[in-house]
N, C-alpha and C positions, 0 to 999 in steps of 0.2 A: 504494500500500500504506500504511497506516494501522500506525503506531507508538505506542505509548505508555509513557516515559518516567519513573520513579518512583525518586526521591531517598531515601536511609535514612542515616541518621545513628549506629546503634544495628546491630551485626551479629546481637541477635536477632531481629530485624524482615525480615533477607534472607528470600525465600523458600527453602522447605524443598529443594527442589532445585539451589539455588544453586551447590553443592560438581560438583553431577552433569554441569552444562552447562558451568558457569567453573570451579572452583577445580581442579579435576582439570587442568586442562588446562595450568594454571600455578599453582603453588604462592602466587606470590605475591599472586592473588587469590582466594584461600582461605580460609572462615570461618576457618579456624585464625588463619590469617596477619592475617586484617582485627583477630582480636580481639586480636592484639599492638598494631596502633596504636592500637584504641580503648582498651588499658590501659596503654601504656608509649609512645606516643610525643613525639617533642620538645615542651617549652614551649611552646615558639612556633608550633608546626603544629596543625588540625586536620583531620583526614579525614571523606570522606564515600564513597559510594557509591551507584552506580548501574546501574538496571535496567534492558533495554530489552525489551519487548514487544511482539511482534505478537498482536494480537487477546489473548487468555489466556495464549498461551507465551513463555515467556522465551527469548532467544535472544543474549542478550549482558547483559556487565556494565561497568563501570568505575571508576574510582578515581580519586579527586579529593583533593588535599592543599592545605588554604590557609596560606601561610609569612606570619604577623604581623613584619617587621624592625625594628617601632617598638620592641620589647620585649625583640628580642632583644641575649643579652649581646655579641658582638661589637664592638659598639657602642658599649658602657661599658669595652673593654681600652684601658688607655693601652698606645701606641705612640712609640718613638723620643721619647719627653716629651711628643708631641702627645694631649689626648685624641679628637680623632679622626682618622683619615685621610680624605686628600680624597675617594677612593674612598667608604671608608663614610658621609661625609657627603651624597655626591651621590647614594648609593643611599636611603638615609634622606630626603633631600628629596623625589627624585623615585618612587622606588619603595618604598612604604611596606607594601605585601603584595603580595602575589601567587596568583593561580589555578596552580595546575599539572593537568594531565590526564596523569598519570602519577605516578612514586615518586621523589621525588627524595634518597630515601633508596638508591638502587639503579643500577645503570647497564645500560640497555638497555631493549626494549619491553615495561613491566609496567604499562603503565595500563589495558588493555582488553582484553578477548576475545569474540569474535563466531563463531558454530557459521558455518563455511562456507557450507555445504551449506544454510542457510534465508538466507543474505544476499550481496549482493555485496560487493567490499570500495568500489565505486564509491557504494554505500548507507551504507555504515558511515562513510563521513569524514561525510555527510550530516545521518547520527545523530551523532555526534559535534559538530557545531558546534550541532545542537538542543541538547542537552546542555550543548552549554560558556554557551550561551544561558540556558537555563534555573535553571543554578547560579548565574549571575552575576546574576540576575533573581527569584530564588525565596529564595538563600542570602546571598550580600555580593558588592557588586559593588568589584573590587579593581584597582589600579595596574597592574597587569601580568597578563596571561593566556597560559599558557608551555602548548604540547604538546609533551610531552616524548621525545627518544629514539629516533625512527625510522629503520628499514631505508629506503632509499637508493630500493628500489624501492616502498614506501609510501608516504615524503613528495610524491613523482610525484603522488598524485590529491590533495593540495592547491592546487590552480591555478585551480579555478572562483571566481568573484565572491566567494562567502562569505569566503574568504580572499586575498585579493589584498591587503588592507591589513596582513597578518602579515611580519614579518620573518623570513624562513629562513636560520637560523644553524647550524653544527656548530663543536664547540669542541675536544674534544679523541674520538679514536676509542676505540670498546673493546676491549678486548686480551683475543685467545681461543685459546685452544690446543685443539684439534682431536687425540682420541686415537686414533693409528694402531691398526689393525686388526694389528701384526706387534708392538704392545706388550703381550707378557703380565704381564711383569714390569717394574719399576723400571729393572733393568739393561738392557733391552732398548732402553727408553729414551734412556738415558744411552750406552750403546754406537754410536747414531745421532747421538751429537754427534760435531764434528769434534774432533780431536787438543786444543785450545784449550780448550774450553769444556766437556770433558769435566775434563780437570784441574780446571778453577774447580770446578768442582762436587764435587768430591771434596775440596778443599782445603778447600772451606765444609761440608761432611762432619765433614772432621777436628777444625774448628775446635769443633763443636760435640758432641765427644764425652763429654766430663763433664759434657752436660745431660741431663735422663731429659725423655722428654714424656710427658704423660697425656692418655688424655679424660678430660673433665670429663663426671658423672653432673648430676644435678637440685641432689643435696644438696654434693658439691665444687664447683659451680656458685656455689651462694649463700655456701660458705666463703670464698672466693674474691673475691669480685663486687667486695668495695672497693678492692683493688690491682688489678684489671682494671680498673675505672673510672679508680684512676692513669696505668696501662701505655696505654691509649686517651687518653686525655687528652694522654700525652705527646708523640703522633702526631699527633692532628687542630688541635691548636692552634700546630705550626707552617704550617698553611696564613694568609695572607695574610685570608682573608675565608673564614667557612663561615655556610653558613645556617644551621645547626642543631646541638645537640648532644644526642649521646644521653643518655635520663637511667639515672640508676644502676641500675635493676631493671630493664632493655631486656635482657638477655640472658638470665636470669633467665626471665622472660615468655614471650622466643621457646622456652627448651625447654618450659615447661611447658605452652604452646600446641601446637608442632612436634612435640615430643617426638624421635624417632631421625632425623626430617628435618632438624634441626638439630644441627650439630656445633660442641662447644668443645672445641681441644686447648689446652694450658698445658705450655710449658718450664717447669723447675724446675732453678736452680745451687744448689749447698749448702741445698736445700730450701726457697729461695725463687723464687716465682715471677716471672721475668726477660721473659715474654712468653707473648703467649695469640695463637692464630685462629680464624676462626669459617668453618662452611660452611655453606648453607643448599643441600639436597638435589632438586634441582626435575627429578622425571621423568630423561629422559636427562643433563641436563646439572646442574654443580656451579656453583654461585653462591658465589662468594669474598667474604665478606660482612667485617665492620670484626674489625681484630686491634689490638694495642698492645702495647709494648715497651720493655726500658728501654734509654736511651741510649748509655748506656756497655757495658754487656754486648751493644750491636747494633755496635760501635766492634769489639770483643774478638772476637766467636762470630758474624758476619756471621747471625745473629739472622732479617733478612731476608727474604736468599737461601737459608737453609734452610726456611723458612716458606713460601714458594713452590714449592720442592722439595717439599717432605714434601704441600703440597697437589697437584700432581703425582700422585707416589705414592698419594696415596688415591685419585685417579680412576682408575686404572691398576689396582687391586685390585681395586674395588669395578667395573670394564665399565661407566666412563661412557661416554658419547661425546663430552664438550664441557666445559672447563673457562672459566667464565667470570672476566676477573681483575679485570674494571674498566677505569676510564681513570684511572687513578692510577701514577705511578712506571712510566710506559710503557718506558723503556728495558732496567731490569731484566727486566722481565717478559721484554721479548724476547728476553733473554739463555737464559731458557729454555722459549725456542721458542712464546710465545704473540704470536700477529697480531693487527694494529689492523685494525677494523671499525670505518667510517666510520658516524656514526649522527647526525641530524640533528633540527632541532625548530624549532617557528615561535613567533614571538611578537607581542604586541601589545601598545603602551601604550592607555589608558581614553580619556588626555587626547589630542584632537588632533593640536593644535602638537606635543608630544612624541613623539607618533608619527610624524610626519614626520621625525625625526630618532634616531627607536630604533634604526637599523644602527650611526649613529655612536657613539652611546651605550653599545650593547653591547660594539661593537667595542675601543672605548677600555676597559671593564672587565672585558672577558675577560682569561682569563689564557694569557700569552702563552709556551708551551712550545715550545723547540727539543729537540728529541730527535732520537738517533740508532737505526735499528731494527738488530739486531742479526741474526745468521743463523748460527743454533749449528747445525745439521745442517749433515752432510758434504754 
């Protein structure tokens, strides 16, 4: 069978049925969705996409994100008086970009969709290394080529030649809570916890009852947008190393792209605002997307752990079936009842010699999490 492969740069250049075959099927590869990274995403990233074709018909897409780290600010924070860490130094020597085949803005499988029913999935890894081939060969060929995020029973048809020289790594799992069928309401919920952790959650309840929360419209959105950009800020910059950081008008973007598919709620104490979260709305399931917070009011009003509740509660309302949290702050999360889902990804360095040693490499900069999983149902 005969493929043919066509790169876009630009999401008005998709073809016209784009939305009809891919973006329906996941939000996240969604002209809507595509045109938030072609207008607001990181510095340092850019995106591409692609088309696969049999004969005239489209039958899958994909998404392609290239992370520049020469440029990024990470880079330039002094730490502990050093300006660099060895970590960042070593990633900076040896890994100066990177490919991804998938969002590494996201956690779990949002890089690709392929109509069943006209392909195997034994064809689609197939197409898929054409692809990762043709981007590295047509667009920039980069230090590092990462596919990103796969179900357990997916990474399985990675094993033929093409990829034998990839590294298969999982770092940390994603955390999913799964909404019982006997949940109509909130309490219903919370009445399935045991004796323990039903309390906690009503104590973080209380704590938080002289805060009012809002959704956020388009134009409270933009009122807003520069002390969200603080309250975020003050979250992802205690991580150790991030690839990326959002820029100021990223939220902003996703509603005016999303519109009611994306959700911003904001806490407010004495009418400022103390913390915000975001949901992005995908078909059955809820995508727990970046929030931020201030520090001391998350010390006070467990900030948090009601943030996670109250996202709870809106899938619970609204008959999702699947709340997705991330791999972030694993252990809270399982405090109310969402499970790690192992998810996995291959990778490759450009350079040889360096590839023969990318397990140890990676291994040594991953980040290395002990967490305890939690079990709040009786």
């Amino acid at each position: 069978m005969s493929y043919n492969l066509i790169i876009y740069d630009t999401v008005s250049d998709l073809p016209e049925n784009w939305n009809n075959v891919i973006g329906n099927h996941n939000i996240m590869l969604s002209e809507e969705y595509f045109n938030v990274l072609q207008n607001s995403s990181p510095s340092n990233m850019k995106c591409f996409f692609m088309g696969f074709f049999r004969e005239e018909e489209i039958i899958g897409g994909a998404l392609f994100q290239y992370l520049d780290f020469s440029r990024h600010r990470t880079f330039h924070k002094e730490k502990s008086g050093l300006v660099f860490s060895f970590k960042n130094l070593m990633i900076r020597c040896f890994i100066k970009d990177v490919m991804i085949l998938g969002n590494n803005m996201l956690t779990g499988q949002n890089g690709f969709y392929f109509d069943s029913s006209k392909i195997s999935s034994e064809e689609v890894v197939v197409l898929l290394n054409k692809a990762v081939q043709k981007m590295q060969n047509d667009i920039r060929k980069t230090s590092l080529i990462v596919y990103k995020d796969y179900q357990k029973c997916f990474i399985e048809h990675f094993k033929e030649k093409e990829h034998r020289t990839y590294f298969r790594f999982s770092v940390l799992p994603n955390m999913i809570l799964n909404i019982r069928e006997g949940w109509k309401t909130f309490d219903d919920y919370v009445n399935d916890f045991s004796k323990k952790y039903r309390a906690r959650a009503k104590t973080a309840k209380r704590k938080l009852q002289d805060t009012e929360r809002y959704e956020f419209n388009l134009d409270s959105l933009k009122k807003h947008q520069q002390k969200m950009n603080l309250l975020y800020h003050n979250v992802v910059e205690n991580a150790s190393f991030n690839t990326f950081f959002l820029p100021e008008n990223h939220f902003e973007k996703m509603k005016e792209s999303l519109g009611e598919k994306f959700k911003v709620f904001g806490y407010f104490s004495e009418r400022k605002l103390i913390g915000f979260y975001t949901l992005i709305l995908n078909n059955n399931d809820v995508d727990t997307y970046f929030l931020g917070y201030d520090k001391e009011c998350q010390k006070q009003k467990q900030i948090y752990l009601n943030m996670l509740l109250d996202m709870v509660e809106f899938g619970i309302k609204y008959r999702f079936k699947r709340i997705v949290f991330g791999r972030t702050a694993l252990e809270i999360k399982s405090t109310i009842g969402a499970e790690p889902s192992e998810i996995f990804g291959i990778m490759k360095h450009n350079n040889f010699i360096l590839n023969k040693g990318i397990g140890e490499i990676f291994t040594s900069f991953a980040p290395k999490t002990e967490w305890l999983q939690r079990k709040p149902f009786k």
